[in-house]
C-alpha positions as CSV (number, residue, x, y, z in Angstrom):
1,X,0.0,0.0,0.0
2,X,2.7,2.3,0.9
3,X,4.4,2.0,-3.0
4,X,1.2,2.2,-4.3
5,X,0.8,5.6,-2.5
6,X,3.9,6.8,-3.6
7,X,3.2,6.3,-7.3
8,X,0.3,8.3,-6.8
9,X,0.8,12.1,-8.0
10,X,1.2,14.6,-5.4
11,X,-2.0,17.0,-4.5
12,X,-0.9,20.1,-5.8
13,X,-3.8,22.8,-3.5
14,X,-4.9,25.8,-5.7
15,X,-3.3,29.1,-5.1
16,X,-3.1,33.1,-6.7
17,X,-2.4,32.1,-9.9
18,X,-5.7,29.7,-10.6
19,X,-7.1,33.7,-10.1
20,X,-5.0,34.8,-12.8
21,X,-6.8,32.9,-15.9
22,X,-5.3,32.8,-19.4
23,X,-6.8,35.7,-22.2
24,X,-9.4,34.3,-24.7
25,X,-8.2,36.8,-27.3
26,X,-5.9,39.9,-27.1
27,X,-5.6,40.9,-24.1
28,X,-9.0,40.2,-22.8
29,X,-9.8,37.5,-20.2
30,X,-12.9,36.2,-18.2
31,X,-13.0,38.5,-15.9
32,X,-13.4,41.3,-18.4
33,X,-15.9,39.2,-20.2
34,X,-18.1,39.1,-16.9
35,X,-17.6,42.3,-15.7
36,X,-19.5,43.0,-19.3
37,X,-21.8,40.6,-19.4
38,X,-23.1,41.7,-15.7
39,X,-23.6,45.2,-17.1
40,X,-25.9,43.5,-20.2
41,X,-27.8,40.9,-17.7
42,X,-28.5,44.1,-15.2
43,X,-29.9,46.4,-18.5
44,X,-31.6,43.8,-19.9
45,X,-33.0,42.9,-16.6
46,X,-34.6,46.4,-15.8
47,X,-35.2,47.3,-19.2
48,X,-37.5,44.0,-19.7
49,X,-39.2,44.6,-16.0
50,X,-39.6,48.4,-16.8
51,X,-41.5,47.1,-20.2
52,X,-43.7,45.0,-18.6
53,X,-45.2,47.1,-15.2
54,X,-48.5,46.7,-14.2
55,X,-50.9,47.2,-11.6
56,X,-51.2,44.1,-10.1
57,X,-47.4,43.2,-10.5
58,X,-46.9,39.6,-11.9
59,X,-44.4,37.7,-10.7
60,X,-41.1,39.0,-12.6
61,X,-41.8,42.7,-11.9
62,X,-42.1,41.7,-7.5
63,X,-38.9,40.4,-8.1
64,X,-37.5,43.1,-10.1
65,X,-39.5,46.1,-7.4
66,X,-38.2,44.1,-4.4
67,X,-34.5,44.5,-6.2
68,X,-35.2,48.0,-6.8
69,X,-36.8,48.5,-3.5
70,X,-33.6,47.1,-1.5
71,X,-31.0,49.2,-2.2
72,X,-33.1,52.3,-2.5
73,X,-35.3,52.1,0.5
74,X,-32.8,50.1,2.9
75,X,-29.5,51.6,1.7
76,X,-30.3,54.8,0.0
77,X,-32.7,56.7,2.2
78,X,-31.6,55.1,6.0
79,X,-28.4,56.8,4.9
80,X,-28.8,59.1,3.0
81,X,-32.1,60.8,4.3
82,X,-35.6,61.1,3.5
83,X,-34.5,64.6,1.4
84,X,-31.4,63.7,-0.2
85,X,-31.4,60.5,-1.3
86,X,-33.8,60.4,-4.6
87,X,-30.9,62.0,-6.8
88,X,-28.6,58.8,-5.8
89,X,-31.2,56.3,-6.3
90,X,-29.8,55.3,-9.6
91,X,-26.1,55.0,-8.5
92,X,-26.9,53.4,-5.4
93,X,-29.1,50.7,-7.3
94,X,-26.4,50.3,-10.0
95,X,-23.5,49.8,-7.7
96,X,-24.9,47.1,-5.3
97,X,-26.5,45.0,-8.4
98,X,-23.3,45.3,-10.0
99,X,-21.5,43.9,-7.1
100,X,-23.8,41.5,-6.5
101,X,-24.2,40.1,-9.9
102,X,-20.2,40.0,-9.8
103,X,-19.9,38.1,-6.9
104,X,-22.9,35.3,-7.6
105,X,-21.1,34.8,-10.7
106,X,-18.4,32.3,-8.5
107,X,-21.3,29.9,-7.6
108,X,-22.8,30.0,-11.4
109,X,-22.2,26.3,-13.0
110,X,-19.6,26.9,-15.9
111,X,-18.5,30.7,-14.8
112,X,-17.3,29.6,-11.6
113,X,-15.4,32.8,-10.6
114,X,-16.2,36.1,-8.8
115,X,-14.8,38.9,-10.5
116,X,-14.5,40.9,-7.1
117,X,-11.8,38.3,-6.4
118,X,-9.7,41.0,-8.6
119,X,-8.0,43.6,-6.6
120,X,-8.3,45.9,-9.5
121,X,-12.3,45.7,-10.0
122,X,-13.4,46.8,-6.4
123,X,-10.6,49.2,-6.3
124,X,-11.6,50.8,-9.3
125,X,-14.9,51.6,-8.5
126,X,-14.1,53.0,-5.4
127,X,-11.0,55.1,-5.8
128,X,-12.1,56.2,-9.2
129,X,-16.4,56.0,-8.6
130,X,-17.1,56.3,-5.6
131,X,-14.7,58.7,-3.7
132,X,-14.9,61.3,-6.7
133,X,-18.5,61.4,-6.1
134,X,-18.3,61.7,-2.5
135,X,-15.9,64.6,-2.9
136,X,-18.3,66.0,-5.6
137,X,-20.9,65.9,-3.5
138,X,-19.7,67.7,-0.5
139,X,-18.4,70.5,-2.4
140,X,-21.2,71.2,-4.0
141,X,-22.4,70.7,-0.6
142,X,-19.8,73.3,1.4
143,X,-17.8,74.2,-0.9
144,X,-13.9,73.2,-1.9
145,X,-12.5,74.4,1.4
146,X,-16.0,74.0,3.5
147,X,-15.4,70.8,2.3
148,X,-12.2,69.2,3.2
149,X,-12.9,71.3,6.9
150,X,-16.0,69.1,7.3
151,X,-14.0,66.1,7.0
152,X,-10.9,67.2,8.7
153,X,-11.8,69.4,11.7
154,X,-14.8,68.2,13.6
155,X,-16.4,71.3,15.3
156,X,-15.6,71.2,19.1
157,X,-12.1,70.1,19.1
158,X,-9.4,72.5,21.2
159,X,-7.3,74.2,18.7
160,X,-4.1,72.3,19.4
161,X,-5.9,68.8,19.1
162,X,-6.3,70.0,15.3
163,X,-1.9,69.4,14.8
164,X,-3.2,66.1,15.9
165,X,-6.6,65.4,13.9
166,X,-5.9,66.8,11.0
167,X,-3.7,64.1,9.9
168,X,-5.3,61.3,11.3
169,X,-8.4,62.4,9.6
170,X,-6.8,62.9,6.4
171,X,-5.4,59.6,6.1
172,X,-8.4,57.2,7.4
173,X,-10.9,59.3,5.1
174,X,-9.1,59.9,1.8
175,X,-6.9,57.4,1.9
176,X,-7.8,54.5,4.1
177,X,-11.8,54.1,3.7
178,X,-11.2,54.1,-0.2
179,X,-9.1,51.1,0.3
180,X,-10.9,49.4,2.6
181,X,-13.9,49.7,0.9
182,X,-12.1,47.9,-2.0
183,X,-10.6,45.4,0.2
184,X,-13.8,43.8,2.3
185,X,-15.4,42.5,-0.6
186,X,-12.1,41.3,-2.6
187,X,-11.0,39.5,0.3
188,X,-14.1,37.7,0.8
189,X,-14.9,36.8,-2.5
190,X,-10.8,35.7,-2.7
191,X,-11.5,33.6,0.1
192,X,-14.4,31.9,-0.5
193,X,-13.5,30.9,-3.8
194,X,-10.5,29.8,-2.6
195,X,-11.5,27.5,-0.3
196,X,-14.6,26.1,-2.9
197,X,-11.7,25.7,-5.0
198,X,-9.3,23.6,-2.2
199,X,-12.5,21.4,-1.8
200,X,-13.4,20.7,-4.8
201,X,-10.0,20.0,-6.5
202,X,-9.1,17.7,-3.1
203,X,-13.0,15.5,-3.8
204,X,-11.4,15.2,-7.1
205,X,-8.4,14.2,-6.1
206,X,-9.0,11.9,-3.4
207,X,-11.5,10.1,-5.5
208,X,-9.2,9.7,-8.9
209,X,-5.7,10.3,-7.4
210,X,-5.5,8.4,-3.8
211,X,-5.2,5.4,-2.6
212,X,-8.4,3.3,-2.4
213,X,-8.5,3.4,1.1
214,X,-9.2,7.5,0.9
215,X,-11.5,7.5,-1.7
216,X,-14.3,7.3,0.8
217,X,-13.3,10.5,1.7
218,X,-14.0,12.3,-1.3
219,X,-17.8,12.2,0.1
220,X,-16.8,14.6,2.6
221,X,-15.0,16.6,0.2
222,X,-17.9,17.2,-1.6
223,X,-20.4,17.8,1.0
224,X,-18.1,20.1,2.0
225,X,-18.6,22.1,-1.3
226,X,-22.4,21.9,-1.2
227,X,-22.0,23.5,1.9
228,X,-19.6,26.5,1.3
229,X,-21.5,27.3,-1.8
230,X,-25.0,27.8,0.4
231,X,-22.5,30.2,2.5
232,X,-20.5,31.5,0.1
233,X,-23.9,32.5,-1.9
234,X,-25.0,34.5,1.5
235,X,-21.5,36.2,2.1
236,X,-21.7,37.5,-1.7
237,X,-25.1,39.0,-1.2
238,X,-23.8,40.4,2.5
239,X,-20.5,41.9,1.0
240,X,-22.8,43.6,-1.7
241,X,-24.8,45.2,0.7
242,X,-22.0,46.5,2.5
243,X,-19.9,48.4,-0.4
244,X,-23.3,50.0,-1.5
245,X,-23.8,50.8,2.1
246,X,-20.8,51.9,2.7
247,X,-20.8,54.3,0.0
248,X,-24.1,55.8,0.3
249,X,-22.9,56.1,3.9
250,X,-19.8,58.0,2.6
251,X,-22.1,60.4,0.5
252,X,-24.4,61.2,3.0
253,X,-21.7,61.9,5.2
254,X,-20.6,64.3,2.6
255,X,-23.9,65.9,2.5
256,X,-24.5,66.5,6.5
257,X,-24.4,69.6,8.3
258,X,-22.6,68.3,11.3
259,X,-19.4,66.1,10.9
């Protein structure tokens, strides 16, 4: 038994570069082909619902209002306010069907793989999306200088605590929360398909590759997937709600009176 698991190939575990997928032409690869075809299933979505209201809503258009409904009523307004928030219903909407399309994509049979599990998409949107509009916002709000002094210097503070503040401020707000913002649902998206990817690959294994004393085993593999994919589908709708959250949070911020 011992030779005979010895001749069997080693189990090589899935790392970075299984995130890192070959181009299907030029210099375009699946995850620019999904970030693409999530903007043409979200039109298409709306566009077909829009097409089709009615009065007594059938059964498509209550699922299209309650995804409509979500972001704006639960996300929007709560954190935006009751006055404010009807201008960013559009964005707000956008961004977390967007996400959320992105991330469901790494539990679809065939596409397999959540684009948000690229660094570059998440960050994108936020440094380049969603921080412009929050600065936008609040100086149309207070103006360029009112601005950067409603972020900075909280009203209160003792003059010398400002040496102090100022910098602090600075760095969580325009440099920090952009990143971090990026990085929650990157991370989790990175993880969980990760670990789908450990489990599936080792069922695979163990049932094709090992001895036949652990192919048994492979069962628990398996269940193990079925599992993570009922969890990882619920983290990818969590994680969606918390960017668009998070950045209507930002914007309101930027549209308060107090700090």
């Amino acid at each position: 038994m011992d030779a005979q698991v010895l001749a069997q190939e080693d189990f090589v575990p899935p790392g970075v570069g299984d995130f890192f997928l070959p181009p299907i032409f030029g210099g375009v690869d699946k995850a620019m082909v999904l970030l693409v075809l999530s903007v043409l299933i979200i039109s298409v979505f709306f566009v077909v619902a829009a097409r089709r209201m009615q009065v007594v809503p059938s059964r498509f258009q209550f699922i299209a209002e309650s995804i409509y409904n979500f972001p704006r009523n639960s996300i929007a307004r709560e954190q935006m306010g009751s006055e404010n928030f009807r201008p960013f219903i559009p964005f707000i909407v956008a961004l977390f069907t967007f996400i959320l399309v992105n991330n469901l994509f790494g539990i679809i049979p065939i596409i397999q793989f959540p684009t948000m599990s690229h660094i570059a998409f998440p960050l994108a949107i936020s440094v380049l999306i969603v921080y412009p509009m929050w600065n936008i916002v609040g100086i149309r709000k207070h103006g360029f200088v009112g601005h950067f002094k409603h972020q900075l210097m909280p009203p209160g503070a003792p003059t010398l605590v400002y040496f102090l503040l100022v910098p602090i401020e600075l760095f969580i707000k325009f440099f920090m929360n952009p990143l971090t913002l990026a990085i929650r649902v990157f991370a989790a998206m990175f993880a969980g398909h990760l670990l789908l990817l450990v489990f599936t690959l080792g069922g695979e294994y163990l049932l094709l590759e090992a001895a036949p004393a652990l192919k048994p085993v492979s069962i628990v593999s398996w269940a193990a997937v079925i599992a993570l994919t009922f969890l990882e589908a619920l983290i990818q709708v969590i994680q969606a709600y918390i960017f668009a959250l998070l950045a209507a949070s930002y914007i309101g911020q930027a549209m308060a009176e107090d700090h």
